[in-house]
N, C-alpha and C positions, 0 to 999 in steps of 0.2 A: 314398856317403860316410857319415858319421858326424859327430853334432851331439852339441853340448852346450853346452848355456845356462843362467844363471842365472835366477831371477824374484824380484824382491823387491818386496813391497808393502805394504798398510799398509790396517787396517780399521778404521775408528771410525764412532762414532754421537754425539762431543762432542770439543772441540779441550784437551779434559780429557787429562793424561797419563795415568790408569789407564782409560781407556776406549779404549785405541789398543793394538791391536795389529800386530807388525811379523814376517813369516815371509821368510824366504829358503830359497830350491828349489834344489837343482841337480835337474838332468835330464839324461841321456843317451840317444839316441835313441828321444826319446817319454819314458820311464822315468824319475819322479821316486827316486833314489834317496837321497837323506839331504834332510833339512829341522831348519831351524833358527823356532822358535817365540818370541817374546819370553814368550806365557802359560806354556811349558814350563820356560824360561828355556837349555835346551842345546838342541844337535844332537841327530835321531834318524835311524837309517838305516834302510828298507828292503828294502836289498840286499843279500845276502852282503860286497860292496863297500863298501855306504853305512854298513852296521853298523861296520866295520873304523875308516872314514874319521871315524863319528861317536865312535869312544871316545878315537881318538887326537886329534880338534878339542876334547873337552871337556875334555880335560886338559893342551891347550896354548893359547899367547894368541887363536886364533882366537874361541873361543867369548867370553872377554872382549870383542873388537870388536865381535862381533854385538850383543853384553846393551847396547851403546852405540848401535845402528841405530837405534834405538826413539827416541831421544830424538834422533840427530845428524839422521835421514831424516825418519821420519815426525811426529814434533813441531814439528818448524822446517816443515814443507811442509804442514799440515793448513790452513792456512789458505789457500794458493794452491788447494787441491787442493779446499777448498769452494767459492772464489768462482768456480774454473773450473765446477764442476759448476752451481752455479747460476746462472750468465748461461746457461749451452746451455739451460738447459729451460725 
């Protein structure tokens, strides 16, 4: 069969909004082909595929949404996402 999944996550080293960064993957079996960056600010594709996918996402409201991940996901959750890290260790 054939997979495809997203992954979105979120990097910081301070619960500061210019120190958080937010990327979302697609992948299709295995193959990350297009990714979305908050530091790029667009989509980039890849794959023959992911190039196509990413010209027509930055010119429609998709890429708008994304530029909003950063702040709706990982801003609002950086603080759950520290105290978890720091009770486990």
């Amino acid at each position: 069969g054939f997979r495809h999944y997203v992954v979105g996550s979120c990097e910081f080293n301070s619960s500061k909004l210019n120190d958080i960064e937010f990327t979302l993957s697609y992948y299709y079996n295995k193959l990350e082909y297009i990714r979305f960056s908050s530091s790029v600010g667009k989509y980039v594709g890849y794959t023959e595929h992911g190039i196509k996918n990413a010209e027509r996402w930055n010119n429609g409201p998709e890429v708008i949404t994304s530029r909003g991940g950063k702040e709706r996901y990982c801003f609002r959750n950086v603080g759950v996402f520290t105290e978890s890290a720091l009770t486990k260790s």
